[in-house]
C-alpha positions in Angstrom: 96.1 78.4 112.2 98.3 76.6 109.3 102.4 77.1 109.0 103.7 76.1 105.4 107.5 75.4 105.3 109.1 75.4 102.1 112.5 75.7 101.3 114.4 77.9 98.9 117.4 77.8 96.9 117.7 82.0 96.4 117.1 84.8 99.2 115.6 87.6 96.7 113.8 85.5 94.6 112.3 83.9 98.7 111.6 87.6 99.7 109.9 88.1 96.3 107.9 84.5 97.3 107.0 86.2 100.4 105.8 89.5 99.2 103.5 88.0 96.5 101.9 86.0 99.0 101.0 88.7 101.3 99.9 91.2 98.6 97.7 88.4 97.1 96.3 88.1 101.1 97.2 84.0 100.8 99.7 84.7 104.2 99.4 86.8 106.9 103.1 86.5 107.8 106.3 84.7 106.2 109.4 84.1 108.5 113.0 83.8 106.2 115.8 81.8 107.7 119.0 82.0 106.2 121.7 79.4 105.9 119.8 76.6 106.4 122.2 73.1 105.2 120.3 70.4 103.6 121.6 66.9 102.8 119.3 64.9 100.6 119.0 62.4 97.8 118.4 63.9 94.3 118.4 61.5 91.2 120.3 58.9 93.2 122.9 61.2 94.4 123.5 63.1 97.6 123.3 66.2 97.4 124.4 69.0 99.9 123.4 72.7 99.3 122.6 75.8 101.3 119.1 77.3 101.3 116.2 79.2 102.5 113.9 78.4 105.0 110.3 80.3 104.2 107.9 79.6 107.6 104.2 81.4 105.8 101.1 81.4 108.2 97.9 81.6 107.1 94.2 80.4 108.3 93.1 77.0 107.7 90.7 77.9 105.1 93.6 79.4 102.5 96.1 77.1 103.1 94.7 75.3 99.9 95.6 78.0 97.6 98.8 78.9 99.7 100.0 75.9 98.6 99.3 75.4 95.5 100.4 79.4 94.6 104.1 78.1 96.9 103.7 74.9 94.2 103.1 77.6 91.1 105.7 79.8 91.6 108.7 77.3 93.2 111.9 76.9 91.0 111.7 73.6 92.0 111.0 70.5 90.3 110.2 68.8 93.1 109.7 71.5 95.8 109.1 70.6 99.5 106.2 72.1 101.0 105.6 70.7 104.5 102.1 71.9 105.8 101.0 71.6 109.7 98.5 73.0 112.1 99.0 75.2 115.1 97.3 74.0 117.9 98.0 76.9 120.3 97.8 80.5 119.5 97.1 83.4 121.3 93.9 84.9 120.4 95.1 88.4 119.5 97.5 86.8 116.9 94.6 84.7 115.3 92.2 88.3 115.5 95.6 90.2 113.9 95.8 87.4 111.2 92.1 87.6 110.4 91.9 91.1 109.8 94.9 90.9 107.4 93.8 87.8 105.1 90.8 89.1 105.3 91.3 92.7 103.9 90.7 92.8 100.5 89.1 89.3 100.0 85.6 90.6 100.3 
């Protein structure tokens, strides 16, 4: 299993993010945190903002094309787009997961 993090400067246009990525079967599931605080450099300047956490699992072999459609359709210049791999997941979850990315790919 694959988590992509990204975050997000808008809550609708991140739910609207999340649903496209499910009906397009690239994620099985896509966690929204609210309120998240980032402090970063921009352009040489520090920059503090509120945003949008976006968790989106998926199976190894989309994470590819999760990615690049996260890339595609961020309003970000720059977006961040951290990708990892699950090392421990129940088997049901993986079964559940498979079934939905699955559906409608054949």
């Amino acid at each position: 299993m694959r988590m992509l993090i990204c975050s997000h400067p808008d809550l609708e246009k991140a739910k609207k993010l999340a649903r496209q990525a499910l009906t397009l079967k690239k994620a099985a599931c896509v966690q929204i945190l609210e309120n998240c605080f980032s402090v970063y450099e921009w352009e040489n300047q520090i920059e503090e903002n509120k945003e949008i956490l976006l968790f989106f699992k998926t199976l190894e072999k989309y994470e590819e094309e999760l990615f690049l459609f996260i890339q595609q359709n961020h309003p970000y210049q720059t977006p961040e787009i951290i990708s990892f791999s699950v090392d421990k997941v129940l088997p049901d979850y993986l079964n559940w997961m498979n079934n939905v990315l699955e559906k409608g790919k054949k």
